[in-house]
Backbone as CSV, one residue per row, in Angstrom:
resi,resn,N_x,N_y,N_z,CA_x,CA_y,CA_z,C_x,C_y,C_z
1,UNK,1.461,82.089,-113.901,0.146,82.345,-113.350,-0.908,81.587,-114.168
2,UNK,-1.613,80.322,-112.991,-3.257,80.374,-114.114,-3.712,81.003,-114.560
3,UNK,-4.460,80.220,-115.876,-5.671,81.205,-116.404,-6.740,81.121,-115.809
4,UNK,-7.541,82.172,-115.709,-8.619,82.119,-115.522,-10.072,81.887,-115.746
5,UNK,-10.933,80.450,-115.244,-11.876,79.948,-115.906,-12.929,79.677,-115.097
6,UNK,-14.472,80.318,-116.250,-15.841,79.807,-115.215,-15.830,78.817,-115.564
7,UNK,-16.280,77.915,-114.785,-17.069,76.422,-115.099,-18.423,76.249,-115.345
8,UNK,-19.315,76.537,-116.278,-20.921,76.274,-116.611,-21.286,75.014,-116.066
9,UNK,-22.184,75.067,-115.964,-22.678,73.653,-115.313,-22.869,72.383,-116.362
10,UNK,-22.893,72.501,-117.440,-22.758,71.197,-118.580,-21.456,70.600,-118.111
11,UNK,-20.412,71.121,-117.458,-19.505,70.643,-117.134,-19.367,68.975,-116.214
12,UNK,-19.881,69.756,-115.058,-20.063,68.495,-114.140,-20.777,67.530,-114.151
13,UNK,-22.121,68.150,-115.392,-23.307,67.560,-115.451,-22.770,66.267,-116.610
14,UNK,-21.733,66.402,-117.593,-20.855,65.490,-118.264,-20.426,64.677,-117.416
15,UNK,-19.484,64.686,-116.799,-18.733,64.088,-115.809,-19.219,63.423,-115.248
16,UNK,-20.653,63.479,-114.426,-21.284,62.413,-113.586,-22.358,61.696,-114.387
17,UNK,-22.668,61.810,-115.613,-24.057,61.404,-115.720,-23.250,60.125,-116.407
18,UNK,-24.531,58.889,-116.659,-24.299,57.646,-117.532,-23.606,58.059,-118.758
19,UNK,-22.631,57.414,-119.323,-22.117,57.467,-120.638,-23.710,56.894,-121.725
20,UNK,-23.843,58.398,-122.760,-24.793,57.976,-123.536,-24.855,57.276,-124.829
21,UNK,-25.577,57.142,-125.149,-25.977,56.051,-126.438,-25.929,56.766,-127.414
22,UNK,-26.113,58.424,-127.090,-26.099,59.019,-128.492,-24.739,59.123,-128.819
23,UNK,-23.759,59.123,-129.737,-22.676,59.509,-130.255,-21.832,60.622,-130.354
24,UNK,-22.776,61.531,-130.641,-21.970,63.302,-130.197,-21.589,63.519,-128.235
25,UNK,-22.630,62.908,-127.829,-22.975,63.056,-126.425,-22.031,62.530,-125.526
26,UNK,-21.868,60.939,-125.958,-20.757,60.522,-125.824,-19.465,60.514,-125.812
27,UNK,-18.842,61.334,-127.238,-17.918,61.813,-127.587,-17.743,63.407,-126.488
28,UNK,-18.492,63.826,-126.027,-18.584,65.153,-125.534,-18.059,64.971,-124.081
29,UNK,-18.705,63.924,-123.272,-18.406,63.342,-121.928,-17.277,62.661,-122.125
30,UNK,-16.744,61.970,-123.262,-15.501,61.574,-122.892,-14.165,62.641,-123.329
31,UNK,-14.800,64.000,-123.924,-13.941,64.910,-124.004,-13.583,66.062,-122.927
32,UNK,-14.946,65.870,-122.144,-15.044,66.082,-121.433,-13.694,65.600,-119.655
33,UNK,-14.095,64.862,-119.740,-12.852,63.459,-118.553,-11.470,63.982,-119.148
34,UNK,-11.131,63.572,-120.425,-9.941,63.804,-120.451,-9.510,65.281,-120.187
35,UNK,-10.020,66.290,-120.350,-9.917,67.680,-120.003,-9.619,67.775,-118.612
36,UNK,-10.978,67.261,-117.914,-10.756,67.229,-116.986,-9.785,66.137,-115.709
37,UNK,-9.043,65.274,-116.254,-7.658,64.524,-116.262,-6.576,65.115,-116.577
38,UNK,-6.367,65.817,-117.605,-5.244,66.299,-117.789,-5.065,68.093,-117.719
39,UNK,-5.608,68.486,-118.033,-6.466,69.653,-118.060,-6.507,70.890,-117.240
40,UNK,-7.310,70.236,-116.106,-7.976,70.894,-114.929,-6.923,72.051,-113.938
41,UNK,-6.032,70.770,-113.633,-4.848,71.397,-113.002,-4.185,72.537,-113.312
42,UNK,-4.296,72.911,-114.656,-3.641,74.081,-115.127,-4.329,75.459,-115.228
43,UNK,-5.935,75.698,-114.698,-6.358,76.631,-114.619,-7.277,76.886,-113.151
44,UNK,-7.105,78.258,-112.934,-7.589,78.753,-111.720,-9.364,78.645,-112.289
45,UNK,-10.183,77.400,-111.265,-11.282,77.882,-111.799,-12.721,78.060,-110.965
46,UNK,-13.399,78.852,-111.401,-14.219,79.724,-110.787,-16.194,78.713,-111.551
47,UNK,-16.836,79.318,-110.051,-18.042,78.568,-110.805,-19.165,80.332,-109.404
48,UNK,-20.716,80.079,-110.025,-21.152,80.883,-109.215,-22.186,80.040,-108.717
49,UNK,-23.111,81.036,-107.865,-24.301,80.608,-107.242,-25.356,79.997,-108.317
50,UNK,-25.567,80.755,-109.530,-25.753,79.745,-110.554,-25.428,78.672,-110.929
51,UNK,-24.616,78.936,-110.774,-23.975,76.835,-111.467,-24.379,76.037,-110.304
52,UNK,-23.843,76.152,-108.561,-24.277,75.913,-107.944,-26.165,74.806,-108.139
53,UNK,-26.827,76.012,-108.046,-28.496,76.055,-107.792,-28.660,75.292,-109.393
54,UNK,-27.902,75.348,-110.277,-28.154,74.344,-111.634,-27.598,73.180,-111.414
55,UNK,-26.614,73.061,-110.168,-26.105,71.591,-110.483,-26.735,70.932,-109.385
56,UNK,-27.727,71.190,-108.731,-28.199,70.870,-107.206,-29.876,70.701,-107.214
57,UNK,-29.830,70.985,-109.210,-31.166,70.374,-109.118,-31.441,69.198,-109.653
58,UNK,-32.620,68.743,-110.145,-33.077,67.209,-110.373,-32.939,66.560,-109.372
59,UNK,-32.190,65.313,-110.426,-32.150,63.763,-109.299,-31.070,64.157,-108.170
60,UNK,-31.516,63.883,-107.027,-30.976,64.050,-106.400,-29.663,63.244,-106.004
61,UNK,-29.642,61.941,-106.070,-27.893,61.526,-106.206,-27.101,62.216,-107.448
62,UNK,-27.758,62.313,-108.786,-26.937,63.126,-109.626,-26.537,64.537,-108.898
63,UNK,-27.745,65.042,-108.349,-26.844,66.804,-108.280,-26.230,66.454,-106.842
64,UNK,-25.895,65.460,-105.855,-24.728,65.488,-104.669,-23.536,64.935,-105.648
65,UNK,-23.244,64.340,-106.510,-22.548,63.869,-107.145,-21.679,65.206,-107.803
66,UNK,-22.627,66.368,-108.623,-21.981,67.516,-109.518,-21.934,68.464,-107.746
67,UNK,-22.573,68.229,-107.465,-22.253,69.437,-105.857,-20.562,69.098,-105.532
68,UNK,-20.734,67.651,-105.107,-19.384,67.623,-104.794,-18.325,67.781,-105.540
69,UNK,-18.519,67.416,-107.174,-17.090,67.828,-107.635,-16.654,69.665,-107.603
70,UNK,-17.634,70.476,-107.694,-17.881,72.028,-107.367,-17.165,72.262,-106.559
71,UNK,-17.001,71.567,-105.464,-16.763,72.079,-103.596,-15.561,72.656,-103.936
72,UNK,-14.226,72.408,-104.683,-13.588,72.522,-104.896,-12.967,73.984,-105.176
73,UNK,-14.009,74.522,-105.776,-13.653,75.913,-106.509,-14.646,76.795,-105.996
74,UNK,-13.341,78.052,-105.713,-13.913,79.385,-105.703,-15.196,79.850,-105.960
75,UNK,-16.000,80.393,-105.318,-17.362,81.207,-105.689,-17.387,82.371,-105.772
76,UNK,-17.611,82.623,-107.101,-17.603,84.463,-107.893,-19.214,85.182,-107.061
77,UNK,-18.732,86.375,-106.995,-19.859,87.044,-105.698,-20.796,87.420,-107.537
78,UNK,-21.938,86.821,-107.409,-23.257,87.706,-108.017,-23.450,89.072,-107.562
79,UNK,-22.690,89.890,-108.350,-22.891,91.589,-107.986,-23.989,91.916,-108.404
80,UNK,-24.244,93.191,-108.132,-25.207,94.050,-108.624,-24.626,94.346,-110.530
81,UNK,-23.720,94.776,-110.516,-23.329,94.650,-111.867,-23.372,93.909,-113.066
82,UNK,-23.154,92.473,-112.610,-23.163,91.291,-113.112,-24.832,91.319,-113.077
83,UNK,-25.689,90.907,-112.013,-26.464,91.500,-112.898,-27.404,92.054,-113.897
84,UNK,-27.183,93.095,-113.634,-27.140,94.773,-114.544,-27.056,94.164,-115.545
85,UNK,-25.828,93.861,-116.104,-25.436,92.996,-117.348,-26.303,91.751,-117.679
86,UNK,-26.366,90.967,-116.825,-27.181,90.001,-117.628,-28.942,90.390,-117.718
87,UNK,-29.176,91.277,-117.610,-30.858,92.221,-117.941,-30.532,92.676,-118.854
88,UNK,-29.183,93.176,-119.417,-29.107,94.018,-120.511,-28.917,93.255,-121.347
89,UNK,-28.203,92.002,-121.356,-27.862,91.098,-122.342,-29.322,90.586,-123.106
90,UNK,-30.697,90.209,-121.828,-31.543,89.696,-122.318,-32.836,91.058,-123.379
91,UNK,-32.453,92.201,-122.232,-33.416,93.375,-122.752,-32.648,93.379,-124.080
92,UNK,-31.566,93.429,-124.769,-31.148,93.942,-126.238,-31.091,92.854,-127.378
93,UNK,-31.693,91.326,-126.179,-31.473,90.477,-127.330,-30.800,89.146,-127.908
94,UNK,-29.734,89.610,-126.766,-28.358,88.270,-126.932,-28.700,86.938,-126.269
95,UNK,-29.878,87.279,-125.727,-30.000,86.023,-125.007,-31.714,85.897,-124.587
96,UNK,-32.478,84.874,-124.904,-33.351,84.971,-124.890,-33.902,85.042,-123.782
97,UNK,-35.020,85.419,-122.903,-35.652,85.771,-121.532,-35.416,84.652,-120.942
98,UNK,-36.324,83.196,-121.556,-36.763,81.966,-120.667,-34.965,81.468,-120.370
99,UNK,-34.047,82.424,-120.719,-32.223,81.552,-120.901,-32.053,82.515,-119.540
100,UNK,-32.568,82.712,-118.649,-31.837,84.204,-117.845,-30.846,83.550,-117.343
101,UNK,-30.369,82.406,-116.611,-29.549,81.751,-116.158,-28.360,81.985,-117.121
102,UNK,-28.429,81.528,-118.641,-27.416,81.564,-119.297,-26.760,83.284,-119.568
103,UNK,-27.701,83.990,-119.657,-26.941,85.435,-119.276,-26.650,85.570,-118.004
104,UNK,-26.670,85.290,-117.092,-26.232,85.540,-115.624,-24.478,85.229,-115.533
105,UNK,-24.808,83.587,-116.376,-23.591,82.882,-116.389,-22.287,84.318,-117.384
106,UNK,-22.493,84.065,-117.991,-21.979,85.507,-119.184,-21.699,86.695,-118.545
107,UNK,-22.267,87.255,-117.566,-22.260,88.222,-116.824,-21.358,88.043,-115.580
108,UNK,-21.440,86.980,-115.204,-20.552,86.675,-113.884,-19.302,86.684,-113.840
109,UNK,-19.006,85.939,-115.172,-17.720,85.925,-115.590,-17.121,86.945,-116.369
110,UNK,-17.853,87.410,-117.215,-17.370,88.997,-117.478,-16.693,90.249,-116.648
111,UNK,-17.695,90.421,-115.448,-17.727,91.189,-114.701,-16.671,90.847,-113.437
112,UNK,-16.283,89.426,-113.739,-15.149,89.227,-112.666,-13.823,88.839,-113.642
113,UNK,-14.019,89.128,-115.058,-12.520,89.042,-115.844,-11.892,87.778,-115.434
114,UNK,-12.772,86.803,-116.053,-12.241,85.120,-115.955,-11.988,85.447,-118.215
115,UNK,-10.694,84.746,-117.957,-10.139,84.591,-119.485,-11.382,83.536,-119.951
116,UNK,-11.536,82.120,-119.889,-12.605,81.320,-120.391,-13.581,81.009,-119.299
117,UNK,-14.655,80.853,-120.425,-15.892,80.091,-119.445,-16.112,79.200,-120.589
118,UNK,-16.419,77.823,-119.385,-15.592,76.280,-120.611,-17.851,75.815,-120.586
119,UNK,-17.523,75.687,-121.602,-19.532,74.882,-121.398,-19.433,73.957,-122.502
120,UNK,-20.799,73.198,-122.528,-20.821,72.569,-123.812,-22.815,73.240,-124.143
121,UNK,-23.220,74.121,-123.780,-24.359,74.783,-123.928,-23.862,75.497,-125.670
122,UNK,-23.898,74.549,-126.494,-23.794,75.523,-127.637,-25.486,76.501,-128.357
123,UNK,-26.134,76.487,-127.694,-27.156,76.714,-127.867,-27.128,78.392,-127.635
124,UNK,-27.028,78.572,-125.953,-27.228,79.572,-126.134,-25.543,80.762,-125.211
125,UNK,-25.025,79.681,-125.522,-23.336,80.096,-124.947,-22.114,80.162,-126.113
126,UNK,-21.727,79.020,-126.172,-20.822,78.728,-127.120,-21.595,78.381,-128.712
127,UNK,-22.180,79.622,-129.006,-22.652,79.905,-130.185,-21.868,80.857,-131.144
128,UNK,-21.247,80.794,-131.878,-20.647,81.783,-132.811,-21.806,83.182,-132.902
129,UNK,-22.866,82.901,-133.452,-23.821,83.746,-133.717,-24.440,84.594,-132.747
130,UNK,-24.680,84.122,-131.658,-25.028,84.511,-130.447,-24.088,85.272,-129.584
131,UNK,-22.689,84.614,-130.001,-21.668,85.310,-129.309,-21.324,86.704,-129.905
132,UNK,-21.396,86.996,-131.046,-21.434,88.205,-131.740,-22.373,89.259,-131.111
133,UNK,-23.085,88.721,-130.936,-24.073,89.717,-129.810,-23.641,89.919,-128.975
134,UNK,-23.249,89.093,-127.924,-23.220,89.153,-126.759,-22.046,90.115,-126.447
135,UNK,-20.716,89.847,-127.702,-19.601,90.742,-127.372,-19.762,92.194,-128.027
136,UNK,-20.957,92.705,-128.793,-21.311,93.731,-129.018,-21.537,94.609,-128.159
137,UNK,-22.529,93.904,-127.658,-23.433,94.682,-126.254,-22.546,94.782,-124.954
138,UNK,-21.626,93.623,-124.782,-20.391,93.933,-123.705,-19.382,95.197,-123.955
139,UNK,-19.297,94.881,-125.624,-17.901,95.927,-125.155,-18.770,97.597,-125.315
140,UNK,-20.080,97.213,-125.703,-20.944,98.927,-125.713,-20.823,99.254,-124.283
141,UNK,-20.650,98.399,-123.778,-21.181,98.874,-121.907,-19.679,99.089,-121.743
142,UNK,-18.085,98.569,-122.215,-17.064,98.686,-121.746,-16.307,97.462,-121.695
143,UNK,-16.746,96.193,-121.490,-16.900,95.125,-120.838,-15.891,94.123,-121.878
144,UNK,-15.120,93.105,-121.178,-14.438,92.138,-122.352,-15.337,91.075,-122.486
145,UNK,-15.870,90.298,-122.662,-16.457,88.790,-122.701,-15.141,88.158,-122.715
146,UNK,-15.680,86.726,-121.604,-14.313,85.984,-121.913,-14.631,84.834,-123.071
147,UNK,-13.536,84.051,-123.100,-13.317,83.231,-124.565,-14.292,82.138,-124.028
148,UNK,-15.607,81.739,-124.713,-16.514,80.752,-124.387,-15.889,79.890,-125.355
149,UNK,-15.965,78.340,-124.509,-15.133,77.113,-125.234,-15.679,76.411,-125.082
150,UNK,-15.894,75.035,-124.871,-15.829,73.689,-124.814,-14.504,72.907,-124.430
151,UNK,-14.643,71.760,-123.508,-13.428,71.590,-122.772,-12.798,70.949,-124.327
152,UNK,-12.846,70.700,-125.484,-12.318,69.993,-126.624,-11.391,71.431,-127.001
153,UNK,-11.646,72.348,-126.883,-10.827,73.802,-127.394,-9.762,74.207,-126.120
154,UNK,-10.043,73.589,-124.869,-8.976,73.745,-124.025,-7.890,72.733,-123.735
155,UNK,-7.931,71.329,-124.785,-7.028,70.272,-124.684,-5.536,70.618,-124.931
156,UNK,-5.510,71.666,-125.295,-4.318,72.148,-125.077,-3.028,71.861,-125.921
157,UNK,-3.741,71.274,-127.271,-3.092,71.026,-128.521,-2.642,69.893,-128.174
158,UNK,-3.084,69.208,-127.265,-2.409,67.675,-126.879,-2.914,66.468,-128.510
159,UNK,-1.634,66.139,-128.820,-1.942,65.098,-129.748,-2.515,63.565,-129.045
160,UNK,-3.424,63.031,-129.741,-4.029,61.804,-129.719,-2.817,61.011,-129.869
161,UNK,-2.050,59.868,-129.282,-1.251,58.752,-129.789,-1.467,57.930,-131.373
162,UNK,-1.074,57.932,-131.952,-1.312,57.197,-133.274,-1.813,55.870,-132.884
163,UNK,-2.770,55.119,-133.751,-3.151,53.466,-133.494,-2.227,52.896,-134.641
């Protein structure tokens, strides 16, 4: 059986945009591809009306570009629960107000028990520090958080070829 995974929208937003000049950025989009090359196939994965309405904005050939790679996958229903949860995430703290999107994201996938949600948002997702919160206040309500990654933590222990 797949595992189960949200897709954040830094995802697609890697994938289609120009390869950049900055170096981390770069390295991120091309860690990105190979994940998603070798990768992809092996997990059941899930995205919501959020990621959606985040990848469908701006330039408009960029977001038909991240729309279409989306089409692909499942859409998690935005409950009332989900959420519930992401108001509580921001009312206690874990996530700052002007981020509501990024608690929504946290909430969606919580509340529908996806094992990872893959981002490269280390800001206000794949934060060690932040995440300590976030799985505080989840498991106070009951709740698991799933494993927030970066597609570089889902390569799957694949070794690089030697040069």
């Amino acid at each position: 059986m797949k595992l189960r995974l949200y897709l954040e929208t830094t995802i697609p937003s890697y994938l289609v945009s120009k390869p950049s000049r900055d170096l981390i950025t770069a390295a991120h989009q091309q860690i990105t591809h190979q994940w998603w090359e070798t990768r992809l196939q092996d997990f059941e994965v899930y995205i919501s009306q959020f990621v959606l309405d985040e990848a469908g904005a701006g330039d408009a050939d960029m977001a038909a570009k991240r729309l279409a790679l989306l089409d692909a996958f499942s859409l998690l229903d935005t409950t009332p629960e989900a959420l519930d949860l992401a108001r509580t995430l921001i009312k206690r703290g874990a996530i700052p107000p002007r981020k509501a999107t990024d608690a929504a994201h946290i909430a969606v996938a919580t509340v529908h028990h996806m094992q990872f949600l893959m981002t490269w948002n280390c800001t206000h997702l794949a934060n060690a520090e932040i995440l300590t919160q976030i799985q505080a206040t989840c498991a106070g309500l009951g709740y698991t958080v799933p494993i927030v990654c970066t597609p570089e933590e889902l390569l799957g222990g694949q070794d690089e070829p030697m040069a």
